[in-house]
C-alpha positions in Angstrom: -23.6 6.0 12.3 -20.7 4.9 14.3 -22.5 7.4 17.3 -25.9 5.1 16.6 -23.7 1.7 16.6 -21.9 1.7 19.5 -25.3 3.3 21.7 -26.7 0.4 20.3 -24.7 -2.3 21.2 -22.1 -0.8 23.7 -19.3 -2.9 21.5 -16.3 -1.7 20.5 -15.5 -5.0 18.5 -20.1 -5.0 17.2 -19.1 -1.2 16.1 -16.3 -2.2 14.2 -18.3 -5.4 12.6 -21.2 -3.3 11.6 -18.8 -0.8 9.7 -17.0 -3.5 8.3 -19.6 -5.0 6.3 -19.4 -2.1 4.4 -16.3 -3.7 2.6 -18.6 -6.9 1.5 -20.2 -4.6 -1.9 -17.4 -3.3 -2.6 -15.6 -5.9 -3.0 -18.3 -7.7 -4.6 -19.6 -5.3 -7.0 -16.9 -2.6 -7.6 -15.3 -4.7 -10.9 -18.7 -4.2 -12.1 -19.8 -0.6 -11.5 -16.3 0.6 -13.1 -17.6 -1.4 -16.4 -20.9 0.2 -16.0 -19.2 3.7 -15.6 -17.5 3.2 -18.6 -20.6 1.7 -20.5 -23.9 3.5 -19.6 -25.2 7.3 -18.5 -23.3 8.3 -15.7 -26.0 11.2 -14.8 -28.5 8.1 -14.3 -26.1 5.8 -12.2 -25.5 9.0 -9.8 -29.2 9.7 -9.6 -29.5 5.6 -8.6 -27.1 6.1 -6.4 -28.2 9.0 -4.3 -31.6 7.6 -4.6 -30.8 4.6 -2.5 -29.1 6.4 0.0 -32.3 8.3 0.4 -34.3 5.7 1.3 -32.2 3.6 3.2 -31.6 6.4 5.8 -35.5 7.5 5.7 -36.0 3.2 6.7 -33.5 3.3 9.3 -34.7 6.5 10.5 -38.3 4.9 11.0 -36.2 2.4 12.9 -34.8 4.6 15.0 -38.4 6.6 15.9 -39.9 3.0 16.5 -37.5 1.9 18.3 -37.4 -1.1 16.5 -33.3 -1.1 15.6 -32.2 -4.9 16.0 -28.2 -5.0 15.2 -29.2 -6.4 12.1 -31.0 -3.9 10.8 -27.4 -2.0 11.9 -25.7 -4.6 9.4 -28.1 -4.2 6.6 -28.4 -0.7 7.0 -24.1 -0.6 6.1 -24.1 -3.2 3.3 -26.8 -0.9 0.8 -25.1 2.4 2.0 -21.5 0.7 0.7 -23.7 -0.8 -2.2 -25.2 2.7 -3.2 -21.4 4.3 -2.8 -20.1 1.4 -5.2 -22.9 3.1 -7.9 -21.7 6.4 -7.2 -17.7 6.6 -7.1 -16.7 5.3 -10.4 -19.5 7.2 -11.8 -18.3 10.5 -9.9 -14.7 10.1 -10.1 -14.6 9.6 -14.4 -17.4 12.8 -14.9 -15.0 15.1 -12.8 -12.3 14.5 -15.8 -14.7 14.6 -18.4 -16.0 18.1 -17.5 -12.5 19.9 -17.6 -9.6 19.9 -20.1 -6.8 17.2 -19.5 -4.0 19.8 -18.7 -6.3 20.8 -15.0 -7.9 17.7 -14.4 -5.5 17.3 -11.1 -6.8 20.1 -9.8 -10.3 19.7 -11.0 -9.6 16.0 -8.4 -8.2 18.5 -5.7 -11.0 20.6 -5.4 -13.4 17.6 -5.8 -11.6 16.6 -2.5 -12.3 19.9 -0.8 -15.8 19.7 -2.1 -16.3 16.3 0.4 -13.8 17.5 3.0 -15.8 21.0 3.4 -19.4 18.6 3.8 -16.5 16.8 6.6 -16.5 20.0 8.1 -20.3 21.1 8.5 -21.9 17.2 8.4 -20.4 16.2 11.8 -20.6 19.4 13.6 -24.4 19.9 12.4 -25.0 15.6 13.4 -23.8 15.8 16.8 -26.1 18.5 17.5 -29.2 17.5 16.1 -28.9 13.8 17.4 -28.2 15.5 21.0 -31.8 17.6 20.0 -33.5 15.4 18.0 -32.2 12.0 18.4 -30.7 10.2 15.8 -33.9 9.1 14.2 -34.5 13.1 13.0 -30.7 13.4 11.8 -31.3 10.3 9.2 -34.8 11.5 8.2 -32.6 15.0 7.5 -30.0 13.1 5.7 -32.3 10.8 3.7 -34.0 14.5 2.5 -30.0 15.2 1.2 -29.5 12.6 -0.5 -33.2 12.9 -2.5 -31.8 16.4 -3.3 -28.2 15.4 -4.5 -30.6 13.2 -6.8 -32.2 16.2 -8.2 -28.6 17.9 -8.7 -27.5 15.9 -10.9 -30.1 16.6 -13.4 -28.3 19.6 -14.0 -25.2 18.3 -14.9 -24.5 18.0 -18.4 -22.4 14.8 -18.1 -21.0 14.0 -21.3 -21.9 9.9 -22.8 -19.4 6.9 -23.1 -17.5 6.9 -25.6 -18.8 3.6 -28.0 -16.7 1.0 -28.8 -16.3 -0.6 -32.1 -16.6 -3.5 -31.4 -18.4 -4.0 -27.6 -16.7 -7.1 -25.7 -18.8 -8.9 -22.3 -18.9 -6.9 -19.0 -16.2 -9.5 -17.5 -14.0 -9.1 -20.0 -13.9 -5.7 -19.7 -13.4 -6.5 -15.9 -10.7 -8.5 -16.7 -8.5 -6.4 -18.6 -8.6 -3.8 -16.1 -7.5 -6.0 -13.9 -4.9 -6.7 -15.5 -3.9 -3.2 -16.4 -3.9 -2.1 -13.1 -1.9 -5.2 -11.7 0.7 -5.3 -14.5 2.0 -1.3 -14.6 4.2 -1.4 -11.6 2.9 2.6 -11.3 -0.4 1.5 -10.8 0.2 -0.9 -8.5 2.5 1.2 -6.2 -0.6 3.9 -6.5 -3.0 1.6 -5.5 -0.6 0.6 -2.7 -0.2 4.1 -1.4 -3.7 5.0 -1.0 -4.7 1.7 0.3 -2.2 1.8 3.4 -4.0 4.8 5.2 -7.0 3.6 4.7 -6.5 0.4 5.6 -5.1 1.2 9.4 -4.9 5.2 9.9 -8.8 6.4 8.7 -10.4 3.4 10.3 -9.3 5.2 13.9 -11.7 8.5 12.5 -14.7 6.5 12.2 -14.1 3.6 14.8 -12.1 4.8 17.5 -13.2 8.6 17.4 -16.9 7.2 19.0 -15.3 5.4 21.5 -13.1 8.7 22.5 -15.9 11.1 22.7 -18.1 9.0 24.3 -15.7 6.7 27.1 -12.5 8.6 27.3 -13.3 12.2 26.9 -17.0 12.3 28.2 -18.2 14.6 25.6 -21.2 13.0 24.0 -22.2 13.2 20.4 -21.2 16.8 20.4 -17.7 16.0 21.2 -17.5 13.5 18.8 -18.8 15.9 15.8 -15.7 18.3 17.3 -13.3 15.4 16.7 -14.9 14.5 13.3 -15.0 18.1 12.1 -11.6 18.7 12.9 -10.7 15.7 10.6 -12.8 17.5 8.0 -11.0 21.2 8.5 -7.9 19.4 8.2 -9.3 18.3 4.7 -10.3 21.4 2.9 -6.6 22.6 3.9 -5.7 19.5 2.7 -7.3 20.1 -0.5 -6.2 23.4 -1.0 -2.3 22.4 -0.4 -2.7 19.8 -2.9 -4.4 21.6 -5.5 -1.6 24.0 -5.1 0.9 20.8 -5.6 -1.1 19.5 -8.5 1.6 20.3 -10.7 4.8 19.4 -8.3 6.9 16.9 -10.1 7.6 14.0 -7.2 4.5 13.2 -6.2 5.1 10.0 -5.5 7.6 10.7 -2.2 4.9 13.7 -1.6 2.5 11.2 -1.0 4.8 8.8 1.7 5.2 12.1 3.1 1.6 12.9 3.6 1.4 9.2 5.0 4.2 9.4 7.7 2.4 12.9 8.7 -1.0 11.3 9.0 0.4 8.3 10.7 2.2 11.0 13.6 -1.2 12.7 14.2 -3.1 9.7 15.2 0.0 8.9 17.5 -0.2 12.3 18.8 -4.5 12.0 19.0 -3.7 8.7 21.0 -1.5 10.6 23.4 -3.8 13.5 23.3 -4.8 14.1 27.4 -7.6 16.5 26.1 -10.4 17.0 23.1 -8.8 19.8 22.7 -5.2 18.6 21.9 -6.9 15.6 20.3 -9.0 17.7 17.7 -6.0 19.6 16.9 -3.8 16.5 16.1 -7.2 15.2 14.5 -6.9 18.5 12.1 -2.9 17.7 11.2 -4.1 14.2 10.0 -7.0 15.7 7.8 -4.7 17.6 6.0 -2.5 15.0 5.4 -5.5 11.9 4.1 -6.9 14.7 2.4 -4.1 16.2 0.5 -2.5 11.9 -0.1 -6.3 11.0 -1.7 -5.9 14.0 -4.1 -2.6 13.6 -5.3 -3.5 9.7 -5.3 -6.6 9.4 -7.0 -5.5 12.3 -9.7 -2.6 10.0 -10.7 -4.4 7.3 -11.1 -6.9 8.2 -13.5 -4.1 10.4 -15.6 -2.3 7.4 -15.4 -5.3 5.2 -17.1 -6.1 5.2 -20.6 -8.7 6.9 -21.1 -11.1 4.2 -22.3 -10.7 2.4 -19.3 -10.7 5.3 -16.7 -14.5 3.8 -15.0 -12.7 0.3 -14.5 -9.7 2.4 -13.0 -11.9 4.4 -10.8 -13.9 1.7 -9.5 -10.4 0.1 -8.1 -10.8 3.5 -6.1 -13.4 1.9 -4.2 -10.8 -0.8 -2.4 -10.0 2.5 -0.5 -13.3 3.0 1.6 -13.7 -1.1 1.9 -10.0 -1.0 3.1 -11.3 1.1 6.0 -13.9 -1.2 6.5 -11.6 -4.1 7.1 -9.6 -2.0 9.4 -12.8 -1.3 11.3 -12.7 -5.3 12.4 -9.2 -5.3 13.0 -9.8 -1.4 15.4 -12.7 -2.7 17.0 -11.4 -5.6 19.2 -7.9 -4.0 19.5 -10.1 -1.0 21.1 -11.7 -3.6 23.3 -8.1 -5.2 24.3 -5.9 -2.0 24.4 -8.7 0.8 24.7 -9.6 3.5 22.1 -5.4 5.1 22.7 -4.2 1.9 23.0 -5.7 0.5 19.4 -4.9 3.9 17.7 -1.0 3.9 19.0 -0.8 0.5 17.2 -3.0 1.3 14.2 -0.5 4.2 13.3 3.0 2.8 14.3 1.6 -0.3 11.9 1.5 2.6 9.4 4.5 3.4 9.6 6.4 0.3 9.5 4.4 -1.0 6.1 5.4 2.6 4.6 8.8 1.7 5.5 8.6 -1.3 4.0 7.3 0.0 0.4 9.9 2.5 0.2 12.6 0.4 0.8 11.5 -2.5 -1.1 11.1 -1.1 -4.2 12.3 2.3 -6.5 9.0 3.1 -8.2 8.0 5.8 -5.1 10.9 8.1 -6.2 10.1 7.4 -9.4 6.5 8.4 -9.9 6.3 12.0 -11.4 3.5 14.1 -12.2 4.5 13.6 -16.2 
């Protein structure tokens, strides 16, 4: 997409205002599809979700083969993408610890994280080649076909029903006392923190400044940005493996400012990087490091929820994803003032600093345990 975006437009600041948008329903509607996971078949709100992913990629691929793509079609085309991931996350998140005993559930989150880092892997690689064969219109008809299948998957999951309450209280109050859950246990919040800050300025340089690197700065076309993309996803399933091997490690709360300060020195090193080469290695360090922080961070956050309320916990996952989103506005004109090395420097020592800041403004990082 950001390939399609910025071949479109030519913008650095239009390519980070298309992925943007992606924040707008998820902020919107993320309180409400945590109530919903909590409240109503999960298998059906996955099948919805993947569903709507199927055909908005099959429209935008007609798009594409018309040659009819206006930049707002680019715009809508984000906003019901974010809106069918808001369906799917809390949905996805709250099944994977209701199919496995409570004692392995963080590794259960671990190798759901390898599961998505290993499609990081082969999803770029395989896009940059088929948009340099086919043209991007043929890799969103191929995607849209995905999707339709991940539909069909999950009518073989035996997904277990919500738990009914005795006495049912409105959708917003539900929404409400999650809310305040989340804001009030000074765990969560430092959690939430944690897995916000990367998200917010370090994996918005992946999908905003990575196009602009392949494309301006290395000369290597689509296929060059798949190698930088797919390095970020190799990086991942390692990732994944090192933290389902730390599932059990007691301070995971310092493990995971670790994993930030590491992610935070690969993009410095990508942004000093005089080769794709050197700059997909780097890129592979700070896969590793999101991957193996989002594991240990989403695992302790829904061990950390009770369990009644684990859908309105998960869907505060969703922040995440629209953090990157609003880090795409803030990458895409700094890539326009500084260039793509310029932006990512300052995106990553920003990092740093605000990691700095949470440490040594408050205990509860040493303090969070795996118990």
């Amino acid at each position: 997409m950001g390939w399609v975006v910025y071949e479109v437009t030519g913008s650095g600041a239009l390519l980070g205002a298309v992925l943007g948008v992606r924040a707008v329903p998820m902020i919107v509607l993320a309180p409400l599809s945590g109530v919903a996971a909590d409240r109503f078949d999960r298998k059906r709100l996955l099948q919805a979700s993947q569903l709507l992913a199927a055909a908005v990629s099959a429209a935008l691929g007609a798009a594409l083969a018309f040659g009819a793509v206006g930049v707002w079609m680019l715009f809508a085309f984000t906003v019901l993408m974010g809106a069918s991931n808001v369906i799917d996350r809390p949905a996805r998140f709250t099944s994977a610890f209701e199919l496995v005993p409570r004692e392995i559930a963080a590794s259960a989150m671990a190798l759901n994280t390898i599961g998505f880092s290993l499609m990081r892997v082969a999803g770029p690689a395989l896009a940059g080649y088929l948009i340099a064969a086919s043209g991007a219109a043929g890799t969103f008809f191929i995607l849209a076909a995905l999707y339709a299948a991940s539909a069909a998957v999950a009518l073989s999951v035996a997904i277990p029903p919500p738990r009914k309450a005795a006495a049912r209280s409105s959708a917003f109050a539900d929404m409400a006392e999650g809310f305040r859950f989340s804001m009030r246990d000074p765990v969560m919040r430092m959690l939430l923190a944690l897995g916000a800050l990367p998200y917010l300025l370090l994996v918005p340089v992946w999908v905003t400044l990575f196009p602009i690197l392949a494309k301006d700065v290395y000369v290597a076309g689509p296929q060059g940005l798949g190698v930088l993309l797919t390095s970020v996803g190799i990086g991942g399933t390692v990732g994944g493996l090192i933290a389902n091997a730390l599932a059990r490690a007691e301070r995971q709360g310092l493990l995971q400012a670790g994993w930030i300060a590491l992610m935070s020195a690969a993009i410095l090193a990508v942004a000093a990087s005089p080769t794709l080469a050197i700059a997909a290695a780097c890129a592979c360090v700070g896969g590793v490091a999101e991957m193996a922080l989002t594991a240990s961070n989403m695992a302790l956050l829904q061990l950390s929820a009770p369990e009644a309320m684990r859908g309105r916990i998960a869907s505060l996952m969703l922040v995440y994803p629209a953090m990157i989103s609003t880090g795409s506005f803030l990458a895409g004109p700094l890539a326009d003032l500084l260039g793509a090395r310029g932006a990512a420097a300052v995106l990553a020592a920003a990092a740093l600093l605000a990691l700095a800041l949470l440490y040594f403004s408050s205990p509860v990082i040493k303090e969070i345990r795996q118990r």
